[in-house]
ZAMARGU-4260 file (C-alpha; in steps of 0.2 Angstrom, whole numbers, plus 5000, padded with zeros to 4 digits):
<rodrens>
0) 5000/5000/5000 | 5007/5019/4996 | 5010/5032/5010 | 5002/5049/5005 | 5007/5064/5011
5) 4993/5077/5007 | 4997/5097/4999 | 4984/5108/5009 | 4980/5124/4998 | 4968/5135/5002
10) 4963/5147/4988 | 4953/5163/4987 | 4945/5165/4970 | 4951/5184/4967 | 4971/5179/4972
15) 4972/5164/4962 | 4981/5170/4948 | 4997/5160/4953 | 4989/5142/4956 | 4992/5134/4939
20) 5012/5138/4942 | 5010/5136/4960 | 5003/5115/4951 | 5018/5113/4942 | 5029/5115/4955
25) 5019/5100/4964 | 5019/5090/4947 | 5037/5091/4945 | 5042/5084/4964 | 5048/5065/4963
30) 5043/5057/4979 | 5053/5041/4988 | 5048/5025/4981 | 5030/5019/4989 | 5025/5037/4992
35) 5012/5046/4980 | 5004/5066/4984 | 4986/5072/4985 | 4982/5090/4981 | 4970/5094/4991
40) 4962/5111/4984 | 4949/5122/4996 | 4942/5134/4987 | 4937/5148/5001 | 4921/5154/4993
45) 4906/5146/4986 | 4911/5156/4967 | 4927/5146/4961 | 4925/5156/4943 | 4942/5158/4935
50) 4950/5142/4942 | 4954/5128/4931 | 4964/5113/4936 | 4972/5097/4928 | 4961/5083/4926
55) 4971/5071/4938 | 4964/5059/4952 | 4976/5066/4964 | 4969/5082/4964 | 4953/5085/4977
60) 4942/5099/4975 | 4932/5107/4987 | 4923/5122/4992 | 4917/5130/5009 | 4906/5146/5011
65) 4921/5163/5012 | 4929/5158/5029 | 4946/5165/5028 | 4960/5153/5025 | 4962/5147/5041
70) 4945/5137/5040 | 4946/5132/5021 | 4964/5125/5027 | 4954/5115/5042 | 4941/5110/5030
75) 4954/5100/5016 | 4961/5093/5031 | 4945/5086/5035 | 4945/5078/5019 | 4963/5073/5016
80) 4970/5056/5020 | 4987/5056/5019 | 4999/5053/5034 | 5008/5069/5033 | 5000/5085/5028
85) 5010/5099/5019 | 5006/5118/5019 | 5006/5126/5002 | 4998/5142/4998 | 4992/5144/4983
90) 5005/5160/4977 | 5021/5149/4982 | 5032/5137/4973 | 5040/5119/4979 | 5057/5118/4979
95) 5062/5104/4968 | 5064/5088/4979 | 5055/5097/4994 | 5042/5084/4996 | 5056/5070/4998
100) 5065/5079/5010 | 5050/5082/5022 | 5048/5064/5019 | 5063/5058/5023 | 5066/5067/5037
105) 5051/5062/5045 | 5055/5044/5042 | 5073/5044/5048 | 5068/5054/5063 | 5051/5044/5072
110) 5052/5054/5088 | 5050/5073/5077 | 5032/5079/5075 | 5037/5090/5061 | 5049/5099/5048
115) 5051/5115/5042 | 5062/5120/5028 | 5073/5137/5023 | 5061/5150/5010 | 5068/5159/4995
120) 5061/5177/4991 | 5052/5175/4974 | 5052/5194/4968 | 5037/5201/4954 | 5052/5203/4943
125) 5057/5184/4945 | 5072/5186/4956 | 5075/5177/4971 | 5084/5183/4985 | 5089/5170/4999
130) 5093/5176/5019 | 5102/5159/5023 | 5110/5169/5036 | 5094/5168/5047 | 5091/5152/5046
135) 5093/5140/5060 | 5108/5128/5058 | 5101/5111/5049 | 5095/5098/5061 | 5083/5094/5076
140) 5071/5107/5083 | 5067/5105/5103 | 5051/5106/5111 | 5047/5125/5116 | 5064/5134/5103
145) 5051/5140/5092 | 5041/5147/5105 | 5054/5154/5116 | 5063/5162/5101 | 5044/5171/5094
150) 5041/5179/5110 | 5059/5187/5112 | 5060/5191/5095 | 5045/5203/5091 | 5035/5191/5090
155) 5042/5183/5074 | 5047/5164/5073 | 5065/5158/5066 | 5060/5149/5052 | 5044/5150/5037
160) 5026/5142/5047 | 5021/5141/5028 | 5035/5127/5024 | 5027/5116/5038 | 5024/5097/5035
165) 5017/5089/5049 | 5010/5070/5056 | 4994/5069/5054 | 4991/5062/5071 | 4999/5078/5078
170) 4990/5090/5068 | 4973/5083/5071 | 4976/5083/5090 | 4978/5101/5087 | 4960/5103/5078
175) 4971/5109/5062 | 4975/5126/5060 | 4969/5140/5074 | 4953/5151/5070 | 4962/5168/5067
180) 4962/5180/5051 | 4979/5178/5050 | 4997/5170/5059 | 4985/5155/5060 | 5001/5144/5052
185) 5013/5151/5065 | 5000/5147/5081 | 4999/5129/5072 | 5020/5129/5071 | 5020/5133/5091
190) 5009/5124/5097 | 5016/5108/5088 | 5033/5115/5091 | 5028/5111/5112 | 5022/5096/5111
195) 5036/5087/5098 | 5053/5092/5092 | 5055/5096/5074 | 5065/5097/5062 | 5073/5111/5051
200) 5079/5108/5032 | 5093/5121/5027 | 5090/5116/5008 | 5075/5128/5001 | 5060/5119/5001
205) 5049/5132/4998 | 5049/5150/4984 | 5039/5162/4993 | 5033/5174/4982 | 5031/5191/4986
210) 5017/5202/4975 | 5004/5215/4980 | 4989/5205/4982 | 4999/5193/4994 | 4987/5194/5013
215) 5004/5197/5023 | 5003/5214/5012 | 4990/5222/5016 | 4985/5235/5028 | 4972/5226/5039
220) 4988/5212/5043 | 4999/5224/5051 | 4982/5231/5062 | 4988/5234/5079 | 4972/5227/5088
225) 4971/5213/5079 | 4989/5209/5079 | 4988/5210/5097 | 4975/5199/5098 | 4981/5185/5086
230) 4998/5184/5097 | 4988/5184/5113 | 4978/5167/5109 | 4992/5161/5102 | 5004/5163/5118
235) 4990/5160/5129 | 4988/5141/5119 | 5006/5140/5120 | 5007/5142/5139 | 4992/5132/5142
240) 5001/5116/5132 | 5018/5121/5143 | 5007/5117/5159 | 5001/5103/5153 | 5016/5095/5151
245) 5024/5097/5167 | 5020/5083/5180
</rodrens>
């Protein structure tokens, strides 16, 4: 029987203008031998006009009613069935071979809950501009170094929430991804980061691209409030996991 890990992406109608590349960069990953993907597509809004996708078994298709992308990223995990779950946003490209490195990694490594890889800048003018400098040195991740590094650094993690792959087991004992308008892969990263060690990939695993319609650039996503608020729950979660783990 294959292993399937499952790509989550969650796309908005009016912002998908990148998904048919952001496919290709799924087709083209060559995955270890007994392993296959599934592209599991959520469509946040009942009107998916303007989408058109490969007619391919692997790919699933849904809709929900316009929840925001935390929920529709919930909802294809709801309907997935593979035993590790990817994040993808629909804007981004995989790296080549970034699929098998989650994979292997997780398989050389039972006792890690997760992986995380470095990101590459994709630039509107097709550059990319890497900050490999940033990055965590290659290996394993302990329980609570994400979380301790977020709140004494501005609130801002040392690796990419967005190059996550994650057991499913681990994922769904978290409920999937936290209700929030935004941040809600970087609560997800921290609270999985308290309960297992990870595990960080210094090979690029992910092109993040960088465009005006991207949600990270808009005005409402750097809202004081609501940034207060997001990092509130999100600590609070975090804290609440820490307690529980002490005897």
């Amino acid at each position: 029987m294959e292993n399937v890990i499952s790509v989550i992406t969650p796309v908005y109608p009016p912002n998908s203008i990148h998904l048919t590349e952001a496919g290709k960069s799924l087709f083209s990953q060559q995955l270890p031998p007994g392993w296959r993907w599934e592209w599991m597509v959520q469509i946040d809004g009942e009107n998916g006009e303007g989408i058109s996708l490969p007619a391919d078994s692997r790919i699933k298709v849904a809709r929900n009613r316009h929840a925001g992308a935390a929920v529709a990223r919930t909802m294809a995990l709801a309907r997935s069935t593979g035993t590790l779950i990817k994040s993808f946003d629909a804007d981004d490209l995989l790296a080549d071979g970034s699929l098998a490195r989650d994979i292997d990694t997780l398989e050389s490594n039972p006792n890690v809950g997760w992986t995380v890889s470095s990101a590459t800048d994709l630039l509107p003018d097709g550059s990319l501009v890497a900050f490999p400098e940033n990055d965590p040195p290659e290996g394993i991740m302990p329980r609570g170094l994400i979380f301790d590094y977020w709140r004494t650094h501005d609130y801002r993690p040392p690796v990419v929430p967005g190059t996550m792959c994650i057991r499913r087991d681990l994922i769904i004992g978290l409920g999937g991804w936290m209700a929030l308008p935004a941040s809600e892969d970087t609560g997800l990263l921290i609270a999985a980061s308290i309960l297992m060690p990870g595990y960080f990939i210094a090979e690029t695993g992910l092109l993040y691209r960088k465009w005006p319609s991207q949600s990270t650039a808009q005005p409402e996503h750097a809202d004081e409030t609501e940034r207060r608020a997001r990092f509130a729950v999100i600590e609070s979660r975090a804290q609440a996991l820490l307690a529980m783990q002490r005897p």
